[in-house]
N, C-alpha and C positions, 0 to 999 in steps of 0.2 A: 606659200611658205609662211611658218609661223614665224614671231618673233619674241617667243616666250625664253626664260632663262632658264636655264638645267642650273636645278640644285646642285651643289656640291654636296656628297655623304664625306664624312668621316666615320673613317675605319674604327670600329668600335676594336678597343686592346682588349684582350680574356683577363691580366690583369694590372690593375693598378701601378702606380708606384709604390704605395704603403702594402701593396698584397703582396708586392715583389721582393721590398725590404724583411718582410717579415719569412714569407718563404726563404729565403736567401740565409737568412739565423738560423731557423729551422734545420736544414739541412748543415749549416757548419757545423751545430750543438752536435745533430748524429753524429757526422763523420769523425769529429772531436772526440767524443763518447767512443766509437768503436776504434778508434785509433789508440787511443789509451790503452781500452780493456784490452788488446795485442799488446800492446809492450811490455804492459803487468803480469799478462797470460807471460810472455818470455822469459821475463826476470824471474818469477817466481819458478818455473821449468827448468832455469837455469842451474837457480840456485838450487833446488832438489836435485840435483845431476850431479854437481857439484859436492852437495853434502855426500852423495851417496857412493860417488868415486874414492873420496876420504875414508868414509866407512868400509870400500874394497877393499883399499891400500892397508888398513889397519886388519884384515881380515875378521869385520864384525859382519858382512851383508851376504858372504855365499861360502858355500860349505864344499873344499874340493876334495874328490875322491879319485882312488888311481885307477886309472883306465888301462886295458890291455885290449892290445888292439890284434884282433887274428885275421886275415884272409881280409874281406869286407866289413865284417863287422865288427863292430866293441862291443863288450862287456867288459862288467867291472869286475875288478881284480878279484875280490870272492867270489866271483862265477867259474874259474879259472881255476881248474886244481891244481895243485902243488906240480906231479910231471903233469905236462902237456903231451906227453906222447908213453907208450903202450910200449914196451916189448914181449916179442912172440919167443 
């Protein structure tokens, strides 16, 4: 039997403390950063919805026209003549 001592290794870490802290920013900054651009993405989509329900209400954004409605399908009202039916 020998009497020789076994090294101890220590576990080599992949990173640092200082790699750790800085990765660790790194990825708040993103998540930060695309957190925002959603909210702003929201607000601004919001408020275009919003303008543009206004502009409904005041009837500037769509143009209605009369529908008649036959059997399954519509057409619009000048598709439709005056009688709708024929006598023999």
């Amino acid at each position: 039997m020998s009497n020789k001592l076994v090294e101890h290794k220590e576990s080599k870490e992949i990173l640092t403390g200082n790699q750790k802290k800085i990765l660790f920013w790194i990825c708040f900054i993103i998540l930060s950063i695309a957190f925002i651009t959603v909210w702003i993405n929201i607000l601004l989509t919001s408020k275009a919805f919003n303008t543009q329900m206004e502009e409904m209400v005041l009837g500037e954004d769509y143009y209605m026209e009369d529908i008649v409605i036959t059997g399954k399908r519509a057409e619009d009202a000048s598709a439709v003549p005056a009688f709708s039916f024929c006598q023999l």
